[in-house]
C-alpha beads as a LAMMPS data file, in Angstrom:
LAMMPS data file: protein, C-alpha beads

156 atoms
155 bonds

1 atom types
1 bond types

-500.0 500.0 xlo xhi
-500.0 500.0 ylo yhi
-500.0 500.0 zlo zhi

Masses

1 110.0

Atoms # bond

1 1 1 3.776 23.567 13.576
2 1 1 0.382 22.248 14.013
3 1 1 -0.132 18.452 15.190
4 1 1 -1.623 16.264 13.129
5 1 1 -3.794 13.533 14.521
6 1 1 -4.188 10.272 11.972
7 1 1 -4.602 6.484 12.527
8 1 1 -1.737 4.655 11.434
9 1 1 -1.361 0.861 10.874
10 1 1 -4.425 0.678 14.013
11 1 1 -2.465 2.664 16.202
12 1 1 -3.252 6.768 17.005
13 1 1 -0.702 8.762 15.430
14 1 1 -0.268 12.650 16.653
15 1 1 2.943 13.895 14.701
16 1 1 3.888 17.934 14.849
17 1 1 4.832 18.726 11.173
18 1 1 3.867 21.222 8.348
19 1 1 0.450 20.389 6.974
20 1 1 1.889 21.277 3.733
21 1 1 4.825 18.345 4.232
22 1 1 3.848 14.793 2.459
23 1 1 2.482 12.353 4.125
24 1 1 5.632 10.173 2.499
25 1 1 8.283 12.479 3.772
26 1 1 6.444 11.980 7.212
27 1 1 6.487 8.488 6.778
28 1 1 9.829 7.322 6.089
29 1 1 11.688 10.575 7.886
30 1 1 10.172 11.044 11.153
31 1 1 8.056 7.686 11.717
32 1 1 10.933 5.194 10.419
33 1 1 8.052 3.661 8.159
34 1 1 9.739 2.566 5.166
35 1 1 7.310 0.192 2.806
36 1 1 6.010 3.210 0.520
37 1 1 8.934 4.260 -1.590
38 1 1 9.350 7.403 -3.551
39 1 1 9.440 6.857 -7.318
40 1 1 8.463 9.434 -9.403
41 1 1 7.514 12.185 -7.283
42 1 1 3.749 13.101 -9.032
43 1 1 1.774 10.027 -7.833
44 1 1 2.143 8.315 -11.155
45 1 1 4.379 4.939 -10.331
46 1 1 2.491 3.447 -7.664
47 1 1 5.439 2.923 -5.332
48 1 1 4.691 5.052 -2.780
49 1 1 1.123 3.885 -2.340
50 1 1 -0.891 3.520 1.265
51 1 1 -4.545 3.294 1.910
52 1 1 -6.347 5.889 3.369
53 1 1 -9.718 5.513 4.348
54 1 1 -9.556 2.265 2.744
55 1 1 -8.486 3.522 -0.956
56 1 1 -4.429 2.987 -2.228
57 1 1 -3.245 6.547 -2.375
58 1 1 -0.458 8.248 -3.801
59 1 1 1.550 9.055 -0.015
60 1 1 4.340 11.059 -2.322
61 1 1 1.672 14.312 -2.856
62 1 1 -0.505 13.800 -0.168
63 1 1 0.022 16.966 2.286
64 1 1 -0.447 15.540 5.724
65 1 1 -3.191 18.012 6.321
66 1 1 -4.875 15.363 4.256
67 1 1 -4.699 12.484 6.500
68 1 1 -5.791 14.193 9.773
69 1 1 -8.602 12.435 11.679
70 1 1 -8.137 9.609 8.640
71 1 1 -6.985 5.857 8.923
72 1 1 -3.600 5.294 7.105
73 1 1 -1.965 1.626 6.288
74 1 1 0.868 0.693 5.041
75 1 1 2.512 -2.534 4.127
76 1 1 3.806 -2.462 7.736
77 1 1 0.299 -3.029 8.929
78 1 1 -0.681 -5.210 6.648
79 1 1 0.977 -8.587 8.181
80 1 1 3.911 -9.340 10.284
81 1 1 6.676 -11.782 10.075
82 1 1 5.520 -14.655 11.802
83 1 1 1.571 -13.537 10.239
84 1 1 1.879 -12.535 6.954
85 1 1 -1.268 -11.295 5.246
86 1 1 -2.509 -13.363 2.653
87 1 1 -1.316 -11.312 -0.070
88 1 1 2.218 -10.754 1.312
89 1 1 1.950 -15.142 1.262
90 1 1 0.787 -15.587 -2.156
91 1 1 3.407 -13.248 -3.669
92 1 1 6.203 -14.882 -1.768
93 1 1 4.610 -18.485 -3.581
94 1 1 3.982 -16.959 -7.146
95 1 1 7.294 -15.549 -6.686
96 1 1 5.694 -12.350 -7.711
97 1 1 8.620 -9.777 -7.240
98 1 1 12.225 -9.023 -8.344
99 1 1 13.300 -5.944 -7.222
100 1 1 10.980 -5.649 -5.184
101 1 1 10.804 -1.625 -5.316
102 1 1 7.230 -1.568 -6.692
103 1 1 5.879 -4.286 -4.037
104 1 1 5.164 -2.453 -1.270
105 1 1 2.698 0.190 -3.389
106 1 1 0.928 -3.233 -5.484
107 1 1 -0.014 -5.000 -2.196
108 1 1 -1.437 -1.261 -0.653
109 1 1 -3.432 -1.344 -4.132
110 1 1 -4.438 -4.903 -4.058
111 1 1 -5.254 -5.184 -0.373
112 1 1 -7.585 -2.130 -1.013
113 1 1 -8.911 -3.743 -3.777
114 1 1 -9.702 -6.610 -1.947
115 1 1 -11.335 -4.667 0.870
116 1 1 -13.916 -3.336 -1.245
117 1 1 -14.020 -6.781 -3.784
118 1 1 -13.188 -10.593 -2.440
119 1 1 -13.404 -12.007 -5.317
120 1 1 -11.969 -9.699 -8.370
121 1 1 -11.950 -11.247 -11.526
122 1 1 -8.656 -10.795 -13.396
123 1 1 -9.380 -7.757 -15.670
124 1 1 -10.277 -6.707 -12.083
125 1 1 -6.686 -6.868 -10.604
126 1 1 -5.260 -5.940 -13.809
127 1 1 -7.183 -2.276 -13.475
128 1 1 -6.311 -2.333 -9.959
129 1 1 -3.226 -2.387 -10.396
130 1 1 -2.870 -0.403 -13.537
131 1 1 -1.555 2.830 -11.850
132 1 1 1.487 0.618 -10.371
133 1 1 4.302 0.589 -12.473
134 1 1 6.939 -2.829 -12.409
135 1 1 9.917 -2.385 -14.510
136 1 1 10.911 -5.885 -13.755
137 1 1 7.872 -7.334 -15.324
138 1 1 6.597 -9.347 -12.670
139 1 1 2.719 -8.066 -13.493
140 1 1 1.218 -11.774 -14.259
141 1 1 2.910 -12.651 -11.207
142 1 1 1.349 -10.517 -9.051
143 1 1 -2.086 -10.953 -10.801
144 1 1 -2.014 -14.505 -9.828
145 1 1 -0.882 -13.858 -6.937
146 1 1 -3.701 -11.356 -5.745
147 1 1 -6.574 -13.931 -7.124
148 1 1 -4.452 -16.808 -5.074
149 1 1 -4.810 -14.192 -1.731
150 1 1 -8.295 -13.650 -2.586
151 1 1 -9.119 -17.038 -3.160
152 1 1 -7.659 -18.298 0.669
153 1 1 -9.158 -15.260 1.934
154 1 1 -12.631 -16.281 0.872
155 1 1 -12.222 -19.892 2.248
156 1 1 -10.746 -18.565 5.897

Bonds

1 1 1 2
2 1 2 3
3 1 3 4
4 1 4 5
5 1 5 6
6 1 6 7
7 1 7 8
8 1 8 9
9 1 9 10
10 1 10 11
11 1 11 12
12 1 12 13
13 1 13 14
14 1 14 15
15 1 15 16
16 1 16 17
17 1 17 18
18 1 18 19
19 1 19 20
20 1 20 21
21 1 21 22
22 1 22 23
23 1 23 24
24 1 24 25
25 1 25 26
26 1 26 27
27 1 27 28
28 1 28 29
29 1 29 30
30 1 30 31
31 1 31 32
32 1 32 33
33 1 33 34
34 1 34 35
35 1 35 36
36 1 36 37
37 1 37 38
38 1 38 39
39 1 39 40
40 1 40 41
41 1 41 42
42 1 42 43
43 1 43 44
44 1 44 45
45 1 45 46
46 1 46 47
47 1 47 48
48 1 48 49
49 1 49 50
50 1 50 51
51 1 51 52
52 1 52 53
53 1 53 54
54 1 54 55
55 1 55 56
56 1 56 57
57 1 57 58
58 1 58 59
59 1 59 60
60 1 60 61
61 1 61 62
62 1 62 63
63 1 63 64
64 1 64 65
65 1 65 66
66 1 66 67
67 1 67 68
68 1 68 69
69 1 69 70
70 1 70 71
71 1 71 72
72 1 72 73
73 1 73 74
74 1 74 75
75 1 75 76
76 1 76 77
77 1 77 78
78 1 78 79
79 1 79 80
80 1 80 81
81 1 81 82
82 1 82 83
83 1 83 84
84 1 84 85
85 1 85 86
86 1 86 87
87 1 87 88
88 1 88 89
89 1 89 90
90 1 90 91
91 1 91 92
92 1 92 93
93 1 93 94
94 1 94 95
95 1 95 96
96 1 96 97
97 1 97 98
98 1 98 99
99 1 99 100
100 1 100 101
101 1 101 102
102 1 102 103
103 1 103 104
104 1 104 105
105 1 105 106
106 1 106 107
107 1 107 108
108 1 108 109
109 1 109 110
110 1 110 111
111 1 111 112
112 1 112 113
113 1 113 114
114 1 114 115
115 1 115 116
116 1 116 117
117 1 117 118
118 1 118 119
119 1 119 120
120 1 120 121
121 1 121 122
122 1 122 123
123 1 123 124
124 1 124 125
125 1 125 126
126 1 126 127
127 1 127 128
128 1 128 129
129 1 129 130
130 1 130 131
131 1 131 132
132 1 132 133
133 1 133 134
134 1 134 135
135 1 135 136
136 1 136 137
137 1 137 138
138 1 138 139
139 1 139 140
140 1 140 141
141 1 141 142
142 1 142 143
143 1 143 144
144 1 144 145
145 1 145 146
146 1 146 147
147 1 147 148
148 1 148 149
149 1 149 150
150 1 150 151
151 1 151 152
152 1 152 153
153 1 153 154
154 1 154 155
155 1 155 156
C-alpha cells in the first residue's frame, strides 16, 4: 500500500493505506480521530464532515488518494479543552445540541464558513449549513450560535 502524505489538524500526517479506502475509515480506524461520524454513507447527512483545503467535506466518500499533499481538520483541531474555539463556546451557551451526533460535521461546516465569511448573515448560516442534517431539531440553535462565534470572533 502506498503512503499517503496529508496535513492533519497542523500536524504532517504519512499513513500507509489503500488510496481507494475513505478518508473516514482512516480517520476513526487507524488515527483514533473520532469527531466526524458516519451517518448515511453517500455524503448526504453532514455528520461526517472535515475541511479540506479549507471547504467542509463529506470524509465518508472521500478516497484518501484525495487528501494527499492537502490540509485536513477536524473538530479535534478546531479547539481544545481548556481553548475551545469560538464556535465550540457559543454552542455550549446557545445550548445548541442534543444528541450531539450531527455536531461535530455543523461546526466543520460553520468554521469553514467562517473562514471564507466573518460576518455571515443568517440566510448565510442557514445555507451553510443546509447539507447538515439534525434530527433533534436544534437548527435555530446552532444558527445563533454560529452568528454569536462570528460576532466574538470579529471583536478578538
Amino acid at each position: 500500500m502506498p503512503v499517503i502524505e496529508f496535513q492533519l489538524n497542523g500536524a504532517a500526517m504519512a499513513v500507509d493505506a489503500d488510496p481507494d479506502q475513505s478518508l473516514l475509515d482512516v480517520l476513526r480506524g487507524r488515527l483514533g480521530i473520532t469527531g466526524a461520524h458516519f451517518g448515511c454513507g453517500a455524503g448526504e447527512c453532514g455528520a461526517c464532515h472535515v475541511m479540506v483545503d479549507g471547504r467542509a467535506m463529506a470524509s465518508c466518500d472521500m478516497p484518501m488518494w484525495s487528501v494527499a499533499d492537502k490540509d485536513v481538520v477536524t473538530t479535534e483541531g478546531l479547539g481544545t479543552v481548556e481553548q475551545p474555539h469560538p464556535l465550540q463556546r457559543a454552542f455550549i451557551s446557545e445550548q445548541a445540541m442534543q444528541c450531539g451526533y450531527c455536531v461535530s460535521g455543523i461546526l466543520i461546516s460553520a468554521a469553514a464558513l467562517l473562514k471564507r465569511n466573518p460576518s455571515p448573515t443568517e440566510a448565510e448560516v442557514r445555507a451553510a449549513l443546509d447539507r447538515n442534517l439534525c434530527r433533534c431539531g436544534s437548527h435555530n440553535r446552532m444558527v445563533r450560535a454560529v452568528l454569536r462565534a462570528a460576532s466574538e470572533m470579529a471583536t478578538s
